[in-house]
C-alpha positions as CSV (number, residue, x, y, z in Angstrom):
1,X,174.7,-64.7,21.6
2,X,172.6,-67.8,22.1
3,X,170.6,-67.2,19.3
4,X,173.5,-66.9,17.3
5,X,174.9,-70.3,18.0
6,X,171.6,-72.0,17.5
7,X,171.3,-70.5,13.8
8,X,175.2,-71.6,13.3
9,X,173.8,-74.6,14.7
10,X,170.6,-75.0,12.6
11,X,172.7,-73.8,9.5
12,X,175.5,-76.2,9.9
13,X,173.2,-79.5,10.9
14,X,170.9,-78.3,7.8
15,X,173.9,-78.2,5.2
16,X,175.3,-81.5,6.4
17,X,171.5,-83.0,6.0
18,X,171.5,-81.6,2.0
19,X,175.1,-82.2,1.3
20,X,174.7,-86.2,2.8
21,X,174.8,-88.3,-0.7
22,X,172.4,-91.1,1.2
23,X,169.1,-89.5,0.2
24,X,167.6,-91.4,-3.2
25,X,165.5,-88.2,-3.8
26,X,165.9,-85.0,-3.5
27,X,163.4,-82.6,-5.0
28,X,161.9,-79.4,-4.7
29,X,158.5,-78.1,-5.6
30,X,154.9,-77.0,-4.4
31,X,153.0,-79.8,-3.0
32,X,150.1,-80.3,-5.9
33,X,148.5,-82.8,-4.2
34,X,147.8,-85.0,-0.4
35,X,146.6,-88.1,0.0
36,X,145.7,-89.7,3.3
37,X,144.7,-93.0,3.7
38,X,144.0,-95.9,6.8
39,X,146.0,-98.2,5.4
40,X,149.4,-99.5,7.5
41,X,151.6,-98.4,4.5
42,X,151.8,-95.2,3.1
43,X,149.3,-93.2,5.3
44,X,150.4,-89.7,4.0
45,X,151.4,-89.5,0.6
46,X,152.8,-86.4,-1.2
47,X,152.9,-85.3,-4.6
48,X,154.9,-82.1,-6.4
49,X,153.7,-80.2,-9.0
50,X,155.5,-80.9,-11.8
51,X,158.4,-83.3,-10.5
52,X,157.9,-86.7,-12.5
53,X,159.8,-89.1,-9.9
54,X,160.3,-88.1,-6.0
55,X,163.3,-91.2,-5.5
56,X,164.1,-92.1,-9.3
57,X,161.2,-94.4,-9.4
58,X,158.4,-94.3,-11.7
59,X,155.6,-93.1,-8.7
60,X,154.9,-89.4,-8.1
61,X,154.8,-89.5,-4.7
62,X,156.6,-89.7,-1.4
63,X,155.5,-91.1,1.9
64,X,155.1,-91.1,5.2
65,X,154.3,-94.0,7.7
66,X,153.4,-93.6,11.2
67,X,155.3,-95.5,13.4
68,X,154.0,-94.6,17.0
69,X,157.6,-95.2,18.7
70,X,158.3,-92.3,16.6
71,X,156.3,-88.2,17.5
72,X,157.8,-86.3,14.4
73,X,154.6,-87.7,12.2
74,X,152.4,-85.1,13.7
75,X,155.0,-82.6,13.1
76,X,155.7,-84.0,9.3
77,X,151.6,-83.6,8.4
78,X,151.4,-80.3,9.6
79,X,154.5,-79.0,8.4
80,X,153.1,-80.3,4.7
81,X,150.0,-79.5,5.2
82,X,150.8,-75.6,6.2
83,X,152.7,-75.7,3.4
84,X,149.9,-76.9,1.2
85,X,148.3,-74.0,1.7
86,X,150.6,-71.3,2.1
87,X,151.9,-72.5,-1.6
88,X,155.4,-72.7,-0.1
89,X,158.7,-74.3,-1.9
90,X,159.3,-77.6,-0.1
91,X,162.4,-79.6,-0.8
92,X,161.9,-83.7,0.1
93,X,164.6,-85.5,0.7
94,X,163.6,-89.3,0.5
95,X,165.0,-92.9,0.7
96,X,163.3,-96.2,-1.5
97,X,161.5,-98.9,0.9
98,X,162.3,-102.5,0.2
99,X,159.3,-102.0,-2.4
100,X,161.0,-99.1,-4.4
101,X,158.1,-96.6,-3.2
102,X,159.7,-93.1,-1.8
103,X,159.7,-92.6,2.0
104,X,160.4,-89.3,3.6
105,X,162.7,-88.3,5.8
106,X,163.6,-84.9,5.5
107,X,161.1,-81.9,4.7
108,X,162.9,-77.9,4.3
109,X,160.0,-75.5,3.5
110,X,161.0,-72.3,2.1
C-alpha cells in the first residue's frame, strides 16, 4: 500500500512539474553531446541531438551551475551522464538566465 501512494505521489508531483507553463524550454531528445568546464558559469552544459534551441534561444545547450548551498548537482551530472550512455530519452525542462542562456531545472529520463 505504501508503495502505491508514493507512485500516486511521484505521478501526480511529475504531471504538475510538465503541465506548469513557467518552464521557457521543454524538450526531449538523446543527449549528443557534454561539456564540462571550470568556469563559475555554466559548468555542465548539455546538448540534444537534433533539437536546434533548448529555451527558444539561439544556443544548443542547456546548463547547469553548481551552487554549493544546493546537493542535487551531483545527482543532475550523473543522472545525465548515465543517460549519456545508456542512449536514454531525456526531457529538459529549462528557464533563461538574465543572459538568455538555458538553465536546467528539471531532467525526466525515459
Amino acid at each position: 500500500m505504501k508503495k502505491i501512494i508514493i507512485a500516486i505521489l511521484v505521478g501526480l508531483f511529475s504531471t504538475n512539474v510538465m503541465s506548469d507553463h513557467s518552464w521557457d524550454g521543454v524538450v526531449k531528445g538523446q543527449i549528443e553531446q557534454i561539456d564540462v568546464s571550470s568556469t563559475d558559469d555554466m559548468t555542465f552544459r548539455v546538448l540534444l541531438k537534433g533539437v536546434p534551441s533548448m529555451c527558444e534561444n539561439s544556443h544548443r545547450f542547456a546548463y547547469l551551475k553548481k551552487n554549493n548551498d544546493s546537493p542535487v548537482y551531483d545527482t543532475y551530472i550523473s543522472a545525465l551522464l548515465a543517460a549519456k550512455f545508456a542512449q536514454a530519452e531525456v526531457t529538459i525542462y529549462s528557464t533563461k538566465d538574465e543572459h538568455g542562456y538555458c538553465r536546467i531545472g528539471y531532467i525526466v529520463i525515459r
